[in-house]
N, C-alpha and C positions, 0 to 999 in steps of 0.2 A: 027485952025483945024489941020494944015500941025505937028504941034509943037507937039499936042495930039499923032498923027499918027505914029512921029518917037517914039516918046515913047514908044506906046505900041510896034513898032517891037523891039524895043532893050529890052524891058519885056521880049517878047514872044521867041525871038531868043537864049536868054541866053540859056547858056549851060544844066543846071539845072533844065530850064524852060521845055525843050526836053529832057532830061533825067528821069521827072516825066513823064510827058505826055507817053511816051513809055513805062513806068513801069506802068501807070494806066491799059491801053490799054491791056500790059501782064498779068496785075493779073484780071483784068476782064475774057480775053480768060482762063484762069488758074482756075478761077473759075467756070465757066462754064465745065472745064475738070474733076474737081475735083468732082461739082455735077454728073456729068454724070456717075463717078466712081462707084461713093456709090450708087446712085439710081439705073444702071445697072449692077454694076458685083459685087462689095459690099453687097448688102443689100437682093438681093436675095438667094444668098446660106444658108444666115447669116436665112430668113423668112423661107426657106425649111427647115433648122435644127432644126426651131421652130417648125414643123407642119405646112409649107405651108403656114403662113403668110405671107399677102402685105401690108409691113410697111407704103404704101401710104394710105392705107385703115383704118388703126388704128385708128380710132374716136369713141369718145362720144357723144350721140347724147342729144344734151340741152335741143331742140325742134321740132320736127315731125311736117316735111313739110305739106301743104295741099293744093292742087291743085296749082296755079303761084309759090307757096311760097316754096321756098327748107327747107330744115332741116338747126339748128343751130347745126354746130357740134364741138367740140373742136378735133381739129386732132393732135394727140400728135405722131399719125405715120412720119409725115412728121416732125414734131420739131425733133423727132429723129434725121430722114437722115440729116436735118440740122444739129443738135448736129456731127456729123459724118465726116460731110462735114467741119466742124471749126475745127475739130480736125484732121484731114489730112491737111487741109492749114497750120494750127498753126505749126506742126509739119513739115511741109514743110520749112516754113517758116525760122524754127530753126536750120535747118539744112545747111541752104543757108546761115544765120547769124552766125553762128557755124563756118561756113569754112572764112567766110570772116572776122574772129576773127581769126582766126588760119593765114590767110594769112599777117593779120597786126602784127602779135605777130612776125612771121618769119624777116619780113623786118625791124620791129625795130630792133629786135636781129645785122640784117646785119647791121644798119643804129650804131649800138651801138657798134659794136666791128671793125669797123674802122674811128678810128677817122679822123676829117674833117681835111684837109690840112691847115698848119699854112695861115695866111693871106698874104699880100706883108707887113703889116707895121710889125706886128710879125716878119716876116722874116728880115727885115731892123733892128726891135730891136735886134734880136739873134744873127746879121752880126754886130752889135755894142759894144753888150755887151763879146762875143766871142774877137775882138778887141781890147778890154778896158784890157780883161784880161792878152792878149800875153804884153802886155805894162807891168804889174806890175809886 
């Protein structure tokens, strides 16, 4: 059991392991913010320019509830704000991606126009072959 145990903390503690875990946790809250956008300051202005629509409201009704029994409705209102809500993250998204392409592109650039320091045995051949040559 003890064997199983360290296991899993060295699973769980890797670096990676906690760097998804914080990233899940952020894009959860992130998503939650992003809904919150659309459904309140989004999707309202956007209903009043239509005529005062509430994109939450937008449904077809399949079948007309009757007494316990609610209506079937297909509510293409809310697949909207969803629709709306994917394409704020996606577009989030890309943009975060977008920059941390831009920030690798820079430091290869740096990593590429200064070449790495010869090695010791390089250097020992250069002190050799430099040598060889004052002789001929």
């Amino acid at each position: 059991m003890k064997g199983m145990w360290q296991e899993f903390k060295e699973f769980a503690l890797k670096g990676n392991m906690v760097d998804m875990a914080v990233g899940i946790v952020i894009g959860a809250a992130f998503g939650k913010v992003i809904s919150s956008l659309v459904q309140d300051i989004i999707m309202p202005p956007i209903g009043l320019l239509l005529g005062g629509v509430n994109f939450s409201d937008l449904a077809i009704v399949l079948k007309e509830g009757s007494g316990d029994t609610p209506a079937v409705l297909l509510r293409y209102g809310a697949f909207i704000q969803t629709l709306v809500d994917f394409f704020i993250v996606a577009l989030a998204i890309f943009f975060v991606v977008k920059a941390i392409n831009a920030m690798r592109r820079e430091q290869e650039k740096e990593e590429a126009a200064a070449p790495p320091a010869p090695s010791k045995e390089e250097q020992l051949l250069m002190e050799i072959r430099d040598l060889l040559k004052q002789k001929v």
